[in-house]
One Martini backbone bead per residue (centre of mass of N, CA, C, O) as a GRO file, in nm:
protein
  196
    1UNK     BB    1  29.549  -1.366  18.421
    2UNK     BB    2  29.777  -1.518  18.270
    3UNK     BB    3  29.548  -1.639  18.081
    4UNK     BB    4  29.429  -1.370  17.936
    5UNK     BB    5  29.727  -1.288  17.833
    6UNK     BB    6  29.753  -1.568  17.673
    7UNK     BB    7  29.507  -1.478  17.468
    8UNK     BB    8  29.451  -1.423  17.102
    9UNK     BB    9  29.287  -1.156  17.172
   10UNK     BB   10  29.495  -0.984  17.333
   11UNK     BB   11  29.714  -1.003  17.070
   12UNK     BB   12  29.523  -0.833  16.903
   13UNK     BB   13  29.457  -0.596  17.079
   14UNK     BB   14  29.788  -0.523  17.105
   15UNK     BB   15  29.847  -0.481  16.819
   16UNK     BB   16  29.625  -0.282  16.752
   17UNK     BB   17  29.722  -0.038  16.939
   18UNK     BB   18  30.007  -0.014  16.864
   19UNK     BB   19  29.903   0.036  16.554
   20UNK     BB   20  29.801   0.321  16.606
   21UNK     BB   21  30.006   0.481  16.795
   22UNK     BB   22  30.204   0.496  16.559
   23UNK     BB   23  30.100   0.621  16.357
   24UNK     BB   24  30.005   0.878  16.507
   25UNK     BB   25  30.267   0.948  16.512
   26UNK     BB   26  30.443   0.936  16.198
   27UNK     BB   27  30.248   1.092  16.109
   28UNK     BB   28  30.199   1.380  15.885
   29UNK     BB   29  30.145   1.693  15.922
   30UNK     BB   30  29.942   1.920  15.785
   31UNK     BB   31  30.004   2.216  15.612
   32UNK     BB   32  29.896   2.572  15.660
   33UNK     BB   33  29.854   2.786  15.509
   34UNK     BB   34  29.906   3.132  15.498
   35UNK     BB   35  29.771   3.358  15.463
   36UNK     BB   36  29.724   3.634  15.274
   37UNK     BB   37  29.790   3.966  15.236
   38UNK     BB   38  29.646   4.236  15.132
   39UNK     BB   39  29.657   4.399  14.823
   40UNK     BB   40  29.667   4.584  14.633
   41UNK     BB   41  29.571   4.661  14.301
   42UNK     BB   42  29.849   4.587  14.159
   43UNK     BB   43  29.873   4.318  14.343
   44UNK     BB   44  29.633   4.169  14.232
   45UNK     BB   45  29.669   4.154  13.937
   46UNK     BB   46  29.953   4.001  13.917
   47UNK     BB   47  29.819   3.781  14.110
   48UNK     BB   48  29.789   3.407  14.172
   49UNK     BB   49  29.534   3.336  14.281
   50UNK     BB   50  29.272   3.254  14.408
   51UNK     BB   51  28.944   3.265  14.284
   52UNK     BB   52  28.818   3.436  14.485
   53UNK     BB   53  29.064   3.656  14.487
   54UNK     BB   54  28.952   3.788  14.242
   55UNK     BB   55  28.988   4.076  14.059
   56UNK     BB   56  28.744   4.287  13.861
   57UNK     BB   57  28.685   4.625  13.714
   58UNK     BB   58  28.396   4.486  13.574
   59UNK     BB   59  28.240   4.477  13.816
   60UNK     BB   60  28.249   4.710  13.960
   61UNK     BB   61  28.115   4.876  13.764
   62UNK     BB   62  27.865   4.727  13.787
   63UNK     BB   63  27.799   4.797  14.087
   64UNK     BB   64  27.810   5.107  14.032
   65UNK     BB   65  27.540   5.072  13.794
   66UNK     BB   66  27.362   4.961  14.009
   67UNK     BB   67  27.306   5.118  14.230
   68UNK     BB   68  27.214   5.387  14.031
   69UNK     BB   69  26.976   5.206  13.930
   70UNK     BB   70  26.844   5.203  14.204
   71UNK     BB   71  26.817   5.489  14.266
   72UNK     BB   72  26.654   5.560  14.002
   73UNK     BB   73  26.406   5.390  14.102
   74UNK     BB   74  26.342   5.515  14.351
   75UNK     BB   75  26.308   5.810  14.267
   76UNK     BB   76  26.071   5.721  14.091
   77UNK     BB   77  25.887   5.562  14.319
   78UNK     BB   78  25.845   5.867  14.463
   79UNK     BB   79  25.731   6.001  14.237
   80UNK     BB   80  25.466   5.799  14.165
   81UNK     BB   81  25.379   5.866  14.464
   82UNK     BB   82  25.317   6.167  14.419
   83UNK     BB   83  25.129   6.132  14.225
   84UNK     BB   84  24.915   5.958  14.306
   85UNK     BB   85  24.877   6.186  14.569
   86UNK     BB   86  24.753   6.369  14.366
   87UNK     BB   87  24.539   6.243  14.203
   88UNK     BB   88  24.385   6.163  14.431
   89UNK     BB   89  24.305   6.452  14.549
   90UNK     BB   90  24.162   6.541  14.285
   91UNK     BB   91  23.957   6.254  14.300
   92UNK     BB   92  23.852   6.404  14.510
   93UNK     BB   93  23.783   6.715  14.426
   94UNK     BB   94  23.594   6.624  14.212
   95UNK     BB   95  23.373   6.432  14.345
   96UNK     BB   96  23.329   6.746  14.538
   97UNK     BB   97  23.223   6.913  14.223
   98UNK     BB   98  23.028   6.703  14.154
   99UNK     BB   99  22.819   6.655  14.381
  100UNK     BB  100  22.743   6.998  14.364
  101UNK     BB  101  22.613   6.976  14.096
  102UNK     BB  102  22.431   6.807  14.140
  103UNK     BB  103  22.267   6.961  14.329
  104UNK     BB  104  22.235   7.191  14.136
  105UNK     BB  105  22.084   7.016  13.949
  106UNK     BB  106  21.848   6.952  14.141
  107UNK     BB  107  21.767   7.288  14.197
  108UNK     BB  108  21.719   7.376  13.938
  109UNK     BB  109  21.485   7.191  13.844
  110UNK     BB  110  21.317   7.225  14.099
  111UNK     BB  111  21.234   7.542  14.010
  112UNK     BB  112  21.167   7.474  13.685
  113UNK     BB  113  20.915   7.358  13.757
  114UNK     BB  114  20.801   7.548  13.955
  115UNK     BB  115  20.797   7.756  13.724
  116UNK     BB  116  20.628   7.593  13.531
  117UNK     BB  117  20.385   7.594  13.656
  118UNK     BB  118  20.340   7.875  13.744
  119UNK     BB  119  20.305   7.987  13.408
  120UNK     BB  120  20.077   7.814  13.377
  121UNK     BB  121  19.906   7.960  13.536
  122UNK     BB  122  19.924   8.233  13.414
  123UNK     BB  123  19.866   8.134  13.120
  124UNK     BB  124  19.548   8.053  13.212
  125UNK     BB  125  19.514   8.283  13.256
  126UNK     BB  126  19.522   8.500  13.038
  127UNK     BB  127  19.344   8.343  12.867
  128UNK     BB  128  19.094   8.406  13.013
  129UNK     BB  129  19.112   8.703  12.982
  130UNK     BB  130  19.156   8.725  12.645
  131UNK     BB  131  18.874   8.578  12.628
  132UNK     BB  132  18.670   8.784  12.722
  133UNK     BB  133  18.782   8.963  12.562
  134UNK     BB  134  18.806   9.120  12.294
  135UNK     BB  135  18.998   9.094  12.010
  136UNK     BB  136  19.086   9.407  11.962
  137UNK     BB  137  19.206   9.424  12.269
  138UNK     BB  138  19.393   9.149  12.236
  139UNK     BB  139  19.540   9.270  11.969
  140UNK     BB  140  19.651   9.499  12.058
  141UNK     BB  141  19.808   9.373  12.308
  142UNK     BB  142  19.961   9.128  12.157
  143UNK     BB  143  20.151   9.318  11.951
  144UNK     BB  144  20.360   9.389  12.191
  145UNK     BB  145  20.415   9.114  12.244
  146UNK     BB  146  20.613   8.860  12.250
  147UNK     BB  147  20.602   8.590  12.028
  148UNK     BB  148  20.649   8.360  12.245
  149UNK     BB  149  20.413   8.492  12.478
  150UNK     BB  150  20.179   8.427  12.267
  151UNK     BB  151  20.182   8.171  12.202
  152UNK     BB  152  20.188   8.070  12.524
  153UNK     BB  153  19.858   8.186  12.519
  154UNK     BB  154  19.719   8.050  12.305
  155UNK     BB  155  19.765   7.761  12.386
  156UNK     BB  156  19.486   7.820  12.603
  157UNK     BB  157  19.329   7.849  12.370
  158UNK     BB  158  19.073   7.836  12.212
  159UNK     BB  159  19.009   7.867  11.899
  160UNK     BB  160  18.766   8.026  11.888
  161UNK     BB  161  18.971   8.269  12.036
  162UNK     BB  162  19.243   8.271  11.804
  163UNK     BB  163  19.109   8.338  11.521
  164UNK     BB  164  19.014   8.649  11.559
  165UNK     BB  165  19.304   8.765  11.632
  166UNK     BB  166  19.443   8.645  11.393
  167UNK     BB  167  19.288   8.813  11.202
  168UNK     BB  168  19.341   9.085  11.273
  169UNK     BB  169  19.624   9.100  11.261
  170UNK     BB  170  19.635   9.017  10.947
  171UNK     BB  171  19.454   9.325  10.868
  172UNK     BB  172  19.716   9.556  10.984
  173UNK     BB  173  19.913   9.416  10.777
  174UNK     BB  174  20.176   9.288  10.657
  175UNK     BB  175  20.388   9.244  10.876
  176UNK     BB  176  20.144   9.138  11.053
  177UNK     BB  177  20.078   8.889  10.862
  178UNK     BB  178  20.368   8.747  10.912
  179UNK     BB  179  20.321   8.704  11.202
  180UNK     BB  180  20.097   8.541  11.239
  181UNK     BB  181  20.225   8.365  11.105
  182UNK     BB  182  20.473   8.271  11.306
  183UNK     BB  183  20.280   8.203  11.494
  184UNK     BB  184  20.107   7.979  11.340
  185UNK     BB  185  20.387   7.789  11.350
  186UNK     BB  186  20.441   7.811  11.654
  187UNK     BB  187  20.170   7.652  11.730
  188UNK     BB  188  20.245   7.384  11.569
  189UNK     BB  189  20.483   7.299  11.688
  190UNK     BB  190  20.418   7.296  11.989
  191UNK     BB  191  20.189   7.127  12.002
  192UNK     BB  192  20.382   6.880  11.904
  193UNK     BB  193  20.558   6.902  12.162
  194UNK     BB  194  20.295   6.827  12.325
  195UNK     BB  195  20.268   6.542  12.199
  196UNK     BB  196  20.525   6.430  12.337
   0.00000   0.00000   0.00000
C-alpha cells in the first residue's frame, strides 16, 4: 500500500483534490440582490428600475383602449348575430308564404282550365241554340248581351250562321252598325289569337 501511495498518479490524485477544496472554501459567493418592494405610481415614474419593471401611463391608456374595442366588437357581433337569427326566421317566414302562394296558384290555375273547359262548353251550346234559332230572334237577343259575351258565342259559330245575325244588327241603326263593326274587330282579333 506503501507502494500505491508513493506513486506519480497518487500524488496528482491528491493534488487535484486538494487544489479544488481550496478553490471551493476561497472563491466569493455570489450577492443576490433583494427584491425591490413594489412602489407607487409617483415612486415608480422617478425610479431607475430594469426595463421590465418600467411603467408607461401610454401603455396603460392603450390597455384600456383594447378592452374598449373588445368589448365594442363582442357587443357589434352580438348584435349581428341577433340580425341573422332575425333575418333566418324571416326567410323561413317568406319561403312558407312563398310556398302559400305557390300552392294558391297551383289552385287557381286549375280552376281556371276547369272554368274555361267549362265556359267552352257553354258556349258551344249557345252556339248551337242561336244557330238553330232565327237570325232576327238571335240578334234581338244577342243585342242585349254584352260585346264581350257576344263575340264568344259568334265564334262557335260558322260563318254561314254568323253573317245573316251581323248584317241584321248593321241594318238597326247607326249606333247598332258600329257596334256589329267592333263585333267584327272582336272576332278578327280573337280568330288571331286562337291561332297562336
Amino acid at each position: 500500500m506503501a507502494k500505491i501511495l508513493q506513486s506519480n498518479w497518487m500524488c496528482a490524485l491528491l493534488g487535484a483534490l486538494t487544489y479544488l477544496l481550496v478553490t471551493f472554501i476561497a472563491w466569493p459567493r455570489p450577492r443576490v440582490p433583494a427584491r425591490p418592494a413594489r412602489t407607487t405610481v409617483a415612486g415608480r415614474i422617478g425610479a431607475a428600475d430594469a426595463s421590465w419593471n418600467f411603467w408607461n401611463p401610454e401603455i396603460d391608456q392603450l390597455i384600456v383602449d383594447l378592452r374598449l374595442q373588445k368589448q365594442t366588437l363582442a357587443n357589434r357581433e352580438q348584435e349581428l348575430n341577433e340580425w341573422a337569427a332575425r333575418l333566418e326566421a324571416e326567410r323561413q317566414e317568406i319561403a312558407v308564404v312563398t310556398q302559400t302562394v305557390a300552392q294558391l296558384q297551383r289552385d287557381f290555375d286549375q280552376q281556371a282550365v276547369r272554368v274555361h273547359e267549362n265556359e267552352t262548353a257553354n258556349l258551344k251550346k249557345l252556339a248551337k241554340i242561336y244557330s238553330v234559332m232565327s237570325p232576327e230572334a238571335a240578334t234581338t237577343i244577342l243585342k242585349e248581351l254584352p260585346d264581350e259575351q257576344v263575340v264568344k258565342i259568334l265564334m262557335f259559330m260558322k260563318d254561314s250562321e254568323t253573317a245573316p245575325i251581323l248584317e241584321l244588327l248593321a241594318k238597326q241603326g247607326q249606333s247598332d252598325a258600329k257596334r256589329a263593326a267592333l263585333i267584327t274587330e272582336r272576332l278578327r282579333l280573337s280568330t288571331v289569337q286562337a291561332a297562336k
